[in-house]
C-alpha positions as CSV (number, residue, x, y, z in Angstrom):
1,X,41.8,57.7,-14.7
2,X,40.5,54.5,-16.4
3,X,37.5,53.5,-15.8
4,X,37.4,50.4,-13.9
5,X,36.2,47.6,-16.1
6,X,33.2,45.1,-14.5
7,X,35.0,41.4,-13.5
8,X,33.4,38.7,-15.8
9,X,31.2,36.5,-14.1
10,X,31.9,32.8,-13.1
11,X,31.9,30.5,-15.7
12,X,29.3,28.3,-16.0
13,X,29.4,24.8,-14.6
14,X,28.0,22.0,-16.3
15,X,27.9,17.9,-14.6
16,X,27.9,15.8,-17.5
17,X,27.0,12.6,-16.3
18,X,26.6,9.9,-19.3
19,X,27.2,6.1,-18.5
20,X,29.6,5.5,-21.7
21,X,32.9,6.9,-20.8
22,X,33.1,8.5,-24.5
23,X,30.1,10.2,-24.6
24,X,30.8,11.9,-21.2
25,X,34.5,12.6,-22.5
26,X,33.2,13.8,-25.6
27,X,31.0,16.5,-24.3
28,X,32.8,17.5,-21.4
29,X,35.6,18.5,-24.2
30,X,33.3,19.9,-26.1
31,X,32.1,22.5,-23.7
32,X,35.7,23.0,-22.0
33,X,36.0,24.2,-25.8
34,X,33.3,26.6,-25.1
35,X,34.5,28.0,-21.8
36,X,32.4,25.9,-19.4
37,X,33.5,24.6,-16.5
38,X,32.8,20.6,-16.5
39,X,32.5,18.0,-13.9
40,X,31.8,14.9,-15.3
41,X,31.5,11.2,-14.0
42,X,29.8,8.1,-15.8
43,X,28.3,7.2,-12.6
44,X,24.9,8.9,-11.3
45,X,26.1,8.1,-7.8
46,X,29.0,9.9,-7.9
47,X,27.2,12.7,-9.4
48,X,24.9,12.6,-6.3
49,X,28.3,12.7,-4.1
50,X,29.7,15.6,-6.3
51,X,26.6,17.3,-6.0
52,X,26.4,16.7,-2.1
53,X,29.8,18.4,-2.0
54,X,29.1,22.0,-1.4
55,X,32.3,23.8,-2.1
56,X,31.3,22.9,-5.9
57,X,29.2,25.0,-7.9
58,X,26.6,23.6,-9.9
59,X,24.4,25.3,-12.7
60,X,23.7,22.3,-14.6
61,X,22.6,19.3,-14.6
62,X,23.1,17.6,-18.0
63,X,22.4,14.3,-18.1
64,X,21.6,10.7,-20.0
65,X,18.3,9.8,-20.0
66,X,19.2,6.2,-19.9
67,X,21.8,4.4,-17.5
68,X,22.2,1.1,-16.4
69,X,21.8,1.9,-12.4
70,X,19.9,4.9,-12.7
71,X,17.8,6.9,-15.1
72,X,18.8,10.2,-16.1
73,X,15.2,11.2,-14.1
74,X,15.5,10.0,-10.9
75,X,19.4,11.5,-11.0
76,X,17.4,14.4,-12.0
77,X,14.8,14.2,-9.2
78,X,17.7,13.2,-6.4
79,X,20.5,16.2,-7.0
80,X,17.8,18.8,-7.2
81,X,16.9,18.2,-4.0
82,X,20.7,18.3,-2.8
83,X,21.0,21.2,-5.4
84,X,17.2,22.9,-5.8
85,X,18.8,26.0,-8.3
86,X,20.7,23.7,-10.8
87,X,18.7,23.7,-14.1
88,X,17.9,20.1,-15.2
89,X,18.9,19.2,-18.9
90,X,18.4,15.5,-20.4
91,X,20.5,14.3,-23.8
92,X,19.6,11.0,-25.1
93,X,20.0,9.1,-28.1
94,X,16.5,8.8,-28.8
95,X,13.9,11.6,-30.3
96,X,11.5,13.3,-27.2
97,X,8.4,11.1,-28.9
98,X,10.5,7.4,-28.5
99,X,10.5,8.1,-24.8
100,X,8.3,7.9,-21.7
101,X,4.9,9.8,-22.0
102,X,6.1,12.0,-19.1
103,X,9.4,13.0,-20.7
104,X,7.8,12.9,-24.1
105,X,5.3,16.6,-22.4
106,X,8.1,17.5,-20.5
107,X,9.8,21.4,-20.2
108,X,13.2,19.9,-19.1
109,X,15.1,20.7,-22.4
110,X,16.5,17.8,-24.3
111,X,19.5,17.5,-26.6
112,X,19.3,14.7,-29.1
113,X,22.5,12.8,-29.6
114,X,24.3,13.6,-32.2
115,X,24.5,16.8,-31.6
116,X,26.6,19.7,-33.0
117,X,29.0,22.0,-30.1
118,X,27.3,25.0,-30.6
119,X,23.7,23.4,-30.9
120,X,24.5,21.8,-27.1
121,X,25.9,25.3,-26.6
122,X,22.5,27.0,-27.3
123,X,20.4,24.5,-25.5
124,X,22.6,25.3,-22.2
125,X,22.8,28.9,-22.5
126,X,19.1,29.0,-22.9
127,X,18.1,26.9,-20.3
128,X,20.2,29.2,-17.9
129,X,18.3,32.1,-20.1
130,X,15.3,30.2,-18.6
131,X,16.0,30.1,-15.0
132,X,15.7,27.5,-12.5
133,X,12.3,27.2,-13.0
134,X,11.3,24.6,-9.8
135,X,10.8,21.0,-11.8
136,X,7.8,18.9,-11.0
137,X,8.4,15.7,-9.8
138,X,6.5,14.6,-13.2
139,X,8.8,16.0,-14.9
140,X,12.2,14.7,-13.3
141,X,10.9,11.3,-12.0
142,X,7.4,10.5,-13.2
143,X,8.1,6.9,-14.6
144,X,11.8,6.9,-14.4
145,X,12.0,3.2,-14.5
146,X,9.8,3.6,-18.5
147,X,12.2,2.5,-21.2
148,X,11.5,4.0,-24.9
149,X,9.9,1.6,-27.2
């Protein structure tokens, strides 16, 4: 008799959430490329209300540092407390030491825009490696309304 073979486990599930509607097309194709399972909106609000809805699983958060009606931050700061176990990650076309002084110290992992698939792929499947480490506030919201020079 065969043995029985283990199920695999859930995919992952990534929220992009990126105000330009290519970006957030982009990478949501890019990691439905790499098996993920995306939800993606342009809007942090509607990210807040997808994250509010509980019959969808969130691991992470990926997310723009900079939009228009909200920062990447405060959406940061806001879902975790809806969702406290999604891991927090930040893309942004600017390099960690153009933006704020609290992002610029930060742990919450950045990906720096361009980026290559498997480079975004990496930087997800480590943060997950990582844990849901509990973010300070500093962290996710510390000076959310700081632009980069």
């Amino acid at each position: 008799m065969p043995t029985p073979q283990p199920s695999p486990p859930d995919p992952v599930t990534v929220l992009v959430v990126d105000d330009e509607d290519a970006a957030c097309r982009l990478v949501s194709r890019i990691l439905i490329g790499r098996s993920y399972r995306v939800l993606s909106t342009t809007s942090p609000a509607e990210a807040l209300e997808i994250a509010a809805d509980s019959s969808q699983a969130i691991d992470v958060l990926l997310t723009d540092v900079r939009m228009p009606s909200m920062s990447g931050p405060e959406l940061a700061a806001r879902l975790v407390e809806l969702r406290p176990s999604v891991a927090v990650m930040y893309m942004s076309g600017f390099s960690r030491d153009v933006l704020p002084s609290h992002l610029q110290h930060s742990d919450v992992p950045l990906v720096q825009k361009p980026f290559a698939p498997h480079a975004l792929s990496r930087s997800i499947a480590e943060t997950l490696r990582r844990g849901s480490e509990p973010l300070s506030r500093l962290e996710v919201a510390g000076g959310a309304s700081e632009s980069p020079a």
